[in-house]
BAGU-36186 format. One record per residue (C-alpha): x, y, z; chain. Coordinates in steps of 0.05 Angstrom, whole numbers. Layout:
N
{pt {X; Y; Z}; "A"}
...
//
This chain:
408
{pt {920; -874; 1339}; "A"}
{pt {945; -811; 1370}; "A"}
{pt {976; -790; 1428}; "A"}
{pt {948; -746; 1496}; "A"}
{pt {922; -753; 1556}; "A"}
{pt {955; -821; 1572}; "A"}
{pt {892; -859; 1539}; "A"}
{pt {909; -919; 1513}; "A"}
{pt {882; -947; 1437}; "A"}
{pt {881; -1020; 1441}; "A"}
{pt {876; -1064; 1384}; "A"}
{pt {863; -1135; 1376}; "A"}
{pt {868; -1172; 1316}; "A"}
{pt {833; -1240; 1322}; "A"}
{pt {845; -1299; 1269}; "A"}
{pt {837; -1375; 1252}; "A"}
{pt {894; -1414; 1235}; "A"}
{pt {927; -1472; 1207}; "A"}
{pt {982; -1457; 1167}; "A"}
{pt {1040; -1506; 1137}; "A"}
{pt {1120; -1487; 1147}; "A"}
{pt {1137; -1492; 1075}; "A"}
{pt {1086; -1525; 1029}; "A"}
{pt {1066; -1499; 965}; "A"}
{pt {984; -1488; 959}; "A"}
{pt {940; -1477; 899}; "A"}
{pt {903; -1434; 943}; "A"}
{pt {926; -1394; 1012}; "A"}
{pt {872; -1358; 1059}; "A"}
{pt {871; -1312; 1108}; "A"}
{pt {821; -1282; 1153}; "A"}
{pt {828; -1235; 1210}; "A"}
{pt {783; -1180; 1252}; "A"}
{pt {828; -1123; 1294}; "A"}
{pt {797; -1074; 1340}; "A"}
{pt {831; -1007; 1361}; "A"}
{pt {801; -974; 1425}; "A"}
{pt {834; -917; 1449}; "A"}
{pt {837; -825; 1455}; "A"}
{pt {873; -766; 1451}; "A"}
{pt {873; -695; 1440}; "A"}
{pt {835; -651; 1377}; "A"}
{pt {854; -583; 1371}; "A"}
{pt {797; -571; 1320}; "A"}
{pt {739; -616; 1323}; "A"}
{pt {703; -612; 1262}; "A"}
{pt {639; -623; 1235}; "A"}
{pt {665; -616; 1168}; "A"}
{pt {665; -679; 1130}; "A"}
{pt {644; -656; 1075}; "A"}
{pt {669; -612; 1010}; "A"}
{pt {739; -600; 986}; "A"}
{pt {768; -593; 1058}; "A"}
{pt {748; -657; 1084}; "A"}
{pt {786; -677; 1152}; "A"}
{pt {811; -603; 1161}; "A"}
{pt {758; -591; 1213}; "A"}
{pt {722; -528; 1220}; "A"}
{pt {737; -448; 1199}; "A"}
{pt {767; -413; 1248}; "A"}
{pt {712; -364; 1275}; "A"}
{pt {672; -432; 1281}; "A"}
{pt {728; -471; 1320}; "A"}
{pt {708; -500; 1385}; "A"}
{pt {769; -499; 1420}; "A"}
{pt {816; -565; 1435}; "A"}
{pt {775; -621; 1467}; "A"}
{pt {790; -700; 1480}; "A"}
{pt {769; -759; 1438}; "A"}
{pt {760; -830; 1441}; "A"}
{pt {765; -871; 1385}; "A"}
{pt {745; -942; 1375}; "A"}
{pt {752; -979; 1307}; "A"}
{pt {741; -1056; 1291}; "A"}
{pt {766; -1072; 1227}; "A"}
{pt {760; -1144; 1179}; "A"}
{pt {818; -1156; 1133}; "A"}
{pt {808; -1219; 1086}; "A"}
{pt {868; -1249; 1038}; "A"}
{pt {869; -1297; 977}; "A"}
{pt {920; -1320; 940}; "A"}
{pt {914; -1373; 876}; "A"}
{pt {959; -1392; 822}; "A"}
{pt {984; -1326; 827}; "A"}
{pt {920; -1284; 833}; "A"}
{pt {915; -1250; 895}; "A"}
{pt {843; -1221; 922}; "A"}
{pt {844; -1171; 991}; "A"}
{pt {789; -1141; 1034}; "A"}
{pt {792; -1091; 1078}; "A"}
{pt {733; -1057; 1112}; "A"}
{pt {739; -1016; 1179}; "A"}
{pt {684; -974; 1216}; "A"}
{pt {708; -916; 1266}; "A"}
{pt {676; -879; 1320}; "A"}
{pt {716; -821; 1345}; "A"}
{pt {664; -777; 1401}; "A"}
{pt {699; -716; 1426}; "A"}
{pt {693; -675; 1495}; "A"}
{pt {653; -628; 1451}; "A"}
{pt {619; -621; 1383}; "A"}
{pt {592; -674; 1333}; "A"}
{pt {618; -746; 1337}; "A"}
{pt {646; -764; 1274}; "A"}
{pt {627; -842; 1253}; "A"}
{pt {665; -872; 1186}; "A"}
{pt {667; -935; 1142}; "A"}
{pt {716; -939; 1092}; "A"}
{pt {722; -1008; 1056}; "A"}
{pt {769; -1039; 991}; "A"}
{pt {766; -1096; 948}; "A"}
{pt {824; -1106; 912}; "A"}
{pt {854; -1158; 856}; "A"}
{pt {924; -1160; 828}; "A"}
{pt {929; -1216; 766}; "A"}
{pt {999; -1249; 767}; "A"}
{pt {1052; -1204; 741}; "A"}
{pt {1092; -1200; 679}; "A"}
{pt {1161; -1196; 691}; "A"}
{pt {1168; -1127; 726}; "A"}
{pt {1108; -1107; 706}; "A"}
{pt {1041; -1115; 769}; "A"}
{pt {967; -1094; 746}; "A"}
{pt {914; -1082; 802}; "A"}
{pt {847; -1061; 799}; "A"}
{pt {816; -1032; 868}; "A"}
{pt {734; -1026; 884}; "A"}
{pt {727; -970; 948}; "A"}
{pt {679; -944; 988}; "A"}
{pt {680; -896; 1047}; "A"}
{pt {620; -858; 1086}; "A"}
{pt {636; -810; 1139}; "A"}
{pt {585; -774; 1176}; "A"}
{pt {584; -716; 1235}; "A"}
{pt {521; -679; 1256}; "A"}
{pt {481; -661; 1198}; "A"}
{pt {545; -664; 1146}; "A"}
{pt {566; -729; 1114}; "A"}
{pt {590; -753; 1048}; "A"}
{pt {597; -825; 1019}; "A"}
{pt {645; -846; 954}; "A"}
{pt {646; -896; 919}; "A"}
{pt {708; -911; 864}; "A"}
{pt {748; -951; 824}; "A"}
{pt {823; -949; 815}; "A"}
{pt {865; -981; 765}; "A"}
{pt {945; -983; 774}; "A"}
{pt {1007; -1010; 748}; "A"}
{pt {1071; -1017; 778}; "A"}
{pt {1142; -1024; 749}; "A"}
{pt {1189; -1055; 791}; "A"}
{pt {1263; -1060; 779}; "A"}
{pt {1314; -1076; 833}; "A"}
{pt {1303; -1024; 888}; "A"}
{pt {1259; -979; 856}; "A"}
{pt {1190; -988; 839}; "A"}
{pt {1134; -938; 802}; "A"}
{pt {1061; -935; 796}; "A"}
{pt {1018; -906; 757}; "A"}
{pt {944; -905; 764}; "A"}
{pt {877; -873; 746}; "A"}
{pt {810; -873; 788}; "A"}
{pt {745; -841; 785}; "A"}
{pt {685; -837; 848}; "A"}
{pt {614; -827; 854}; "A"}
{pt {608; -788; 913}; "A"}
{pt {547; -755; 946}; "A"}
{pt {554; -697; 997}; "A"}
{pt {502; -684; 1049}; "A"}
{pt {505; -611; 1069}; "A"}
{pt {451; -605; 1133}; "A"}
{pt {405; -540; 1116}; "A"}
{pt {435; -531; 1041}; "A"}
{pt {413; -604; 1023}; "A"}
{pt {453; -647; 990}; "A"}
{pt {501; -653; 922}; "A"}
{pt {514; -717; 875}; "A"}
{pt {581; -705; 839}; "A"}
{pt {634; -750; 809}; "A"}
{pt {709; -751; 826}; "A"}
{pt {770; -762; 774}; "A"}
{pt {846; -772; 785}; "A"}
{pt {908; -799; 765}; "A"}
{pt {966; -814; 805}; "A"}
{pt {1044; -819; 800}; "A"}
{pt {1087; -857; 861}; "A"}
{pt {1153; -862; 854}; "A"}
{pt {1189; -911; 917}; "A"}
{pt {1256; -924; 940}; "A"}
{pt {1292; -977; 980}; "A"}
{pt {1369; -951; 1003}; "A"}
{pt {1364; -1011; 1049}; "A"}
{pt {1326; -1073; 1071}; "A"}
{pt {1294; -1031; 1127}; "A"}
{pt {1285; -972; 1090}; "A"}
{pt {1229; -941; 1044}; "A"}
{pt {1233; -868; 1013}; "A"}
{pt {1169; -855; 970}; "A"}
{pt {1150; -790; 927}; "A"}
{pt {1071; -777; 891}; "A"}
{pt {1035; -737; 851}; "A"}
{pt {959; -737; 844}; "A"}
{pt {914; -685; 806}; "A"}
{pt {834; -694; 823}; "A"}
{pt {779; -661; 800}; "A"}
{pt {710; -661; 838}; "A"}
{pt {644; -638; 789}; "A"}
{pt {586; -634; 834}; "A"}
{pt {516; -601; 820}; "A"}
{pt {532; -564; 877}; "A"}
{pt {575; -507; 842}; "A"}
{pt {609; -489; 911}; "A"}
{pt {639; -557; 914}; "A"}
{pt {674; -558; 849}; "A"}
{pt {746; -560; 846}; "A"}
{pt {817; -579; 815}; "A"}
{pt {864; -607; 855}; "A"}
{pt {942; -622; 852}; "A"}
{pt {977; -658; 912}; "A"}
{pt {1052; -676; 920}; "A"}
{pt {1074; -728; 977}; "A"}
{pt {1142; -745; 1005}; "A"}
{pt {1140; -806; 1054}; "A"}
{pt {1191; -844; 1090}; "A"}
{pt {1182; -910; 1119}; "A"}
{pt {1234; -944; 1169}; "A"}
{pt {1225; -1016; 1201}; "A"}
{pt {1284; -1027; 1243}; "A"}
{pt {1282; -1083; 1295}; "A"}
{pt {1216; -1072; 1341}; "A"}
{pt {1211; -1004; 1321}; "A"}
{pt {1169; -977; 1258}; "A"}
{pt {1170; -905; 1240}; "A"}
{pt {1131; -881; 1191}; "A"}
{pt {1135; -800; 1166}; "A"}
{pt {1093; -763; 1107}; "A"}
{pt {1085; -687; 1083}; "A"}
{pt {1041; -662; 1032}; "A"}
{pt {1018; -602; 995}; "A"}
{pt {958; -595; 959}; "A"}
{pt {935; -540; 911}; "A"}
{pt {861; -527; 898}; "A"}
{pt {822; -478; 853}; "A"}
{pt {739; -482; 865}; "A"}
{pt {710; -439; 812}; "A"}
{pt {644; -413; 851}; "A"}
{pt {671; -421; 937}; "A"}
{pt {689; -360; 948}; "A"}
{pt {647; -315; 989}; "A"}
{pt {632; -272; 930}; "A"}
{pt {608; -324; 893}; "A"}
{pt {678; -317; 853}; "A"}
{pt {738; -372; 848}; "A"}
{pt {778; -394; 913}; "A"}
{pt {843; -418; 913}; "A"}
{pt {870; -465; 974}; "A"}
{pt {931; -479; 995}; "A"}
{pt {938; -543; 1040}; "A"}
{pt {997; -569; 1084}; "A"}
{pt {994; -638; 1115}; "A"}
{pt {1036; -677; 1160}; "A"}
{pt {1036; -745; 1191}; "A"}
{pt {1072; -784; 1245}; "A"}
{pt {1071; -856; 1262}; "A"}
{pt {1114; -895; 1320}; "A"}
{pt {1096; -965; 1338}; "A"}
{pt {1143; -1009; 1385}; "A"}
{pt {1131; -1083; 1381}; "A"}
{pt {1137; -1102; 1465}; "A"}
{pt {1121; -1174; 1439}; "A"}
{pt {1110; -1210; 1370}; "A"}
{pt {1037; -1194; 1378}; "A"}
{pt {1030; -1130; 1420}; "A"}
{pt {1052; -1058; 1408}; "A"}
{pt {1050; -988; 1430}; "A"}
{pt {1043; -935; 1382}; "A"}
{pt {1032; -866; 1382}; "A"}
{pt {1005; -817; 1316}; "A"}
{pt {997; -753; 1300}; "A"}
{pt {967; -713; 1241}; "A"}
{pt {964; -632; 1222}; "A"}
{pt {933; -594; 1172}; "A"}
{pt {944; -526; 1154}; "A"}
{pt {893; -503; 1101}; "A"}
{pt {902; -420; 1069}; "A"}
{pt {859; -383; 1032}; "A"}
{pt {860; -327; 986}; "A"}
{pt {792; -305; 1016}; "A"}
{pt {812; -313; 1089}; "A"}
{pt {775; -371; 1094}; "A"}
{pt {832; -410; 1137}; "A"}
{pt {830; -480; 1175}; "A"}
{pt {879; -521; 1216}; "A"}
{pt {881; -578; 1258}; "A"}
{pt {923; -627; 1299}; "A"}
{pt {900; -689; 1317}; "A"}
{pt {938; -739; 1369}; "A"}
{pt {929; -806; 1393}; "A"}
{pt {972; -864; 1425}; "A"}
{pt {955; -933; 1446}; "A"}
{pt {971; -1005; 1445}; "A"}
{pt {963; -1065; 1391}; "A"}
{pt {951; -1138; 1399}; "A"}
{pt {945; -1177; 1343}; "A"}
{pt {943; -1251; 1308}; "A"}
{pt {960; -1282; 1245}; "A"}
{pt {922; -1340; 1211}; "A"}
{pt {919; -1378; 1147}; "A"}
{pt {884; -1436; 1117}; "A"}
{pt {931; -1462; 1060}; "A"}
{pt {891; -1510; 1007}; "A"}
{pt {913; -1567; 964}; "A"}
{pt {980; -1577; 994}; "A"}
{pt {1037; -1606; 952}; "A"}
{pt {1116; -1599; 956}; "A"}
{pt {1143; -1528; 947}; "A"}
{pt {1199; -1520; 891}; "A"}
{pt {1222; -1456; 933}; "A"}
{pt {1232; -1491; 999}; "A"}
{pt {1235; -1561; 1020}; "A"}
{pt {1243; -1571; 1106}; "A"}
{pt {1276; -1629; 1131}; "A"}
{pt {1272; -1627; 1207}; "A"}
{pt {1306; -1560; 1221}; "A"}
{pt {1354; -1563; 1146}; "A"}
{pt {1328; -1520; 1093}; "A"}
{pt {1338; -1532; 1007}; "A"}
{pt {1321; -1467; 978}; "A"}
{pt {1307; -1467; 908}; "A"}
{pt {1304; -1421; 848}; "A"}
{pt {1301; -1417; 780}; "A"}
{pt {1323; -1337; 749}; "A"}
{pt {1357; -1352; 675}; "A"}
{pt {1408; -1291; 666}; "A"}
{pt {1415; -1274; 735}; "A"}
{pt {1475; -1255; 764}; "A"}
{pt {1461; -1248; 840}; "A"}
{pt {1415; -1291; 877}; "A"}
{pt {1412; -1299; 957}; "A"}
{pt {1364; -1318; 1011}; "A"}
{pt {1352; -1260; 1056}; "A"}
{pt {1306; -1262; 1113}; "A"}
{pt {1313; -1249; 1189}; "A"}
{pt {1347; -1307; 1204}; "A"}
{pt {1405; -1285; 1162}; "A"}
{pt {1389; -1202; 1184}; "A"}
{pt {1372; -1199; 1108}; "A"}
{pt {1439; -1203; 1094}; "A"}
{pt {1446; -1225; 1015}; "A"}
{pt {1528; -1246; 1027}; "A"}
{pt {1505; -1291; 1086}; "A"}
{pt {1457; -1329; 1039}; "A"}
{pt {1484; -1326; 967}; "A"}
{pt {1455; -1375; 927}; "A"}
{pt {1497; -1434; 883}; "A"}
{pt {1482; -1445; 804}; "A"}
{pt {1451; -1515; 801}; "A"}
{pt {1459; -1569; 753}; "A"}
{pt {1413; -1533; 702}; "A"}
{pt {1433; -1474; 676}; "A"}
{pt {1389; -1404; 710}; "A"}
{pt {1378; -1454; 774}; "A"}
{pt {1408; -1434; 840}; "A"}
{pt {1404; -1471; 897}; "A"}
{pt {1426; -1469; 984}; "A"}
{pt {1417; -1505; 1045}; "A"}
{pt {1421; -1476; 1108}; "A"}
{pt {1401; -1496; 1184}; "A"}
{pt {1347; -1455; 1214}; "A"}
{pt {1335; -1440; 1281}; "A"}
{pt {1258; -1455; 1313}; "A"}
{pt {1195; -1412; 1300}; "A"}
{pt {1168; -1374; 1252}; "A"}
{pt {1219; -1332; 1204}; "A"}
{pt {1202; -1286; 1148}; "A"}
{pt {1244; -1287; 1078}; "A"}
{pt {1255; -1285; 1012}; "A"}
{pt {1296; -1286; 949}; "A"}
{pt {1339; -1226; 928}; "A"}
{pt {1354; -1232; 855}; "A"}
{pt {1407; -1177; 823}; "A"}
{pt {1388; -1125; 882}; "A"}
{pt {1305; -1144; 868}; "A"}
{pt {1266; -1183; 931}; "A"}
{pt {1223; -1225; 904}; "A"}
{pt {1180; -1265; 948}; "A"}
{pt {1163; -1345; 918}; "A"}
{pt {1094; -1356; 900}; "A"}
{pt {1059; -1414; 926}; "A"}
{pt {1077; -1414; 1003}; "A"}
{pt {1055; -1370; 1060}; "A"}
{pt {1062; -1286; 1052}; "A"}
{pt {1058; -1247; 1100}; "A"}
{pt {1067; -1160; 1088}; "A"}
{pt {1127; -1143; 1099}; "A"}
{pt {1115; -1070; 1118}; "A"}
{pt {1126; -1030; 1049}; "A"}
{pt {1076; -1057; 1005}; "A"}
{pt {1116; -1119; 998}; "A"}
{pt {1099; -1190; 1011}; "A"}
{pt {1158; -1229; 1053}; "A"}
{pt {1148; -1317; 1052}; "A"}
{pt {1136; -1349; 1116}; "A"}
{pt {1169; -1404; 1139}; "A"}
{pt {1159; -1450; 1201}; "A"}
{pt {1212; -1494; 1232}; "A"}
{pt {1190; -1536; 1285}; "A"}
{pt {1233; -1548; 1353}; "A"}
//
């Protein structure tokens, strides 16, 4: 989803539904399928998908010039939620033919489980898989990540490790088996309700029978996220260091040096269409003048729905709806700060402070809602926290915002 041309990238995100305003479940379900169809400009379209510089396209005494693309990409995104254990799929195919050179197909798929928390304290264990192929060069991975993430107020941190099977096709040289290692460090931030400020560090290591592809890799990220109204912005930079022992053209050690830079704008024209336009650059140096760069744009437009299926229905002790009047409900022993924040408030914690109830640690508030379909949650100390049990829906930052319904 890049921009160029004036092509358009149209998505469509199809779904069943059935979902309840504010009943609890033992189990929620969601199902959808989204297709993006769209083009733009490549300034370096590359054949290599394989190796340590994977995406960066091709050297530059091999660059074919800019061209145009196309770029069409259906995707399947499943969700289950139980007694607190949560289950997602993702799995999304692309096909991305430019004016010129080899079309580049990919499949990139994730299975991932997160076990109810403890306290602060979120585990999640994540099954991937991705094959890309262009021409004659391809490579497939397949990994498994473990994480967990601290969470306190506004701040939350991660901490993960993750190792691949990954096989390399190399057209004339043949092909490698290797196996990928790494462990990861994400530190986020949230100033304010519509704001997210995130920082990373990952160091990889790729051991491949194919000695060329060896390497050791250390990446830093800075990213900032804004959701503001219709708009969405989303920013990243990173640097990545590599040392491959035997890729130089001597035979001898290489080191790369790798810049990367992202761009994402989407404007929601209705609840469930968008225009958005992306952009990504590499810059990629090397100490034996073996350089690469790229810039790839897109833009286009998204149309999407939401469904659920929600299982075993019984009254929520979050949120009970009486006609358009809502009793929120929590119970936080030793907190000091509780509100309802959502967007019929503006997320505004003063607007929706909570009362202690009868029982010591419960808080309690009613408040009249306007019709349709409102996103919210409870803010406890400073810390969001969405309720278990109802409707979630992401809220944009990694997050998971409740879903309420109020009828007319």
């Amino acid at each position: 989803m890049r921009r160029r041309f004036a092509l358009l990238l149209a998505s469509c995100q199809l779904a069943l539904s059935g979902a309840g305003s504010g009943a609890r479940a033992d189990s929620i379900s969601q199902l959808g399928a989204q297709l993006e169809i769209g083009g733009g400009v490549d300034s370096n379209p590359g054949s290599d998908v394989s190796g340590p510089s994977h995406g960066i396209g091709r050297p530059r005494d091999k660059a074919l010039g800019s061209t145009g693309v196309l770029h069409l990409s259906p995707r399947v995104l499943g969700h289950l939620a139980s007694s607190g254990h949560r289950v997602d799929l993702d799995y999304a195919f692309t096909l991305r033919p430019p004016g010129k050179g080899d079309t580049l197909t990919l499949h990139t798929g994730l299975l991932r489980y997160q076990p109810p928390p403890l306290g602060h304290l979120g585990f999640e264990a994540t099954l991937s898989a991705e094959r890309s192929r262009a021409g004659d060069l391809g490579a497939s991975a397949f990994g498994l990540e473990l994480a967990a993430r601290y969470t306190l107020g506004r701040w939350g941190l991660t901490l993960g490790l993750g190792g691949a099977a990954r096989n390399d096709q190399l057209g004339s040289s043949g092909s490698a088996n290797g196996t990928q290692s790494s462990v990861l460090a994400t530190l986020e931030a949230r100033p304010q309700r519509h704001l997210q400020l995130s920082g990373g560090y990952t160091m990889s290591t790729l051991d491949s029978d194919f000695a060329t592809l060896d390497e050791t890799r250390h990446r830093v990220t800075l990213g900032v996220h804004l959701l503001r109204g219709r708009l969405e912005l989303t920013l990243e930079y990173g640097f990545s260091a590599a040392r491959l022992p035997d890729a130089s053209a001597t035979g001898g050690p290489r080191n790369d040096r790798v810049h990367d830079g992202s761009a994402a704008l989407e404007w929601a024209l209705l609840p469930n269409l968008e225009l958005f336009t992306r952009a990504q650059g590499f810059v990629q140096r090397s100490d034996d003048d073996s350089s690469q760069d790229r810039v790839l744009v897109l833009a286009g437009v998204s149309a999407h729905l939401e469904g659920t299926w929600v299982a075993h229905r019984r009254p929520s002790p979050a949120v009970q709806l009486t006609g358009r009047r809502a009793r929120f409900h929590l119970r936080a022993p030793g907190a000091s700060s509780v509100a309802v924040v959502g967007d019929f408030n503006d997320w505004d914690a003063s607007a929706g402070a909570m009362q202690p109830g009868a029982r010591t640690g419960d808080f309690d508030l009613e408040l009249e809602l306007p019709p349709g379909r409102h996103a919210w949650s409870f803010q406890v100390d400073g810390e969001l926290r969405a309720p278990g049990g109802v409707e979630l829906s992401p809220d944009g930052f990694g997050g998971q915002n409740a879903i309420l319904v109020v009828d007319e």
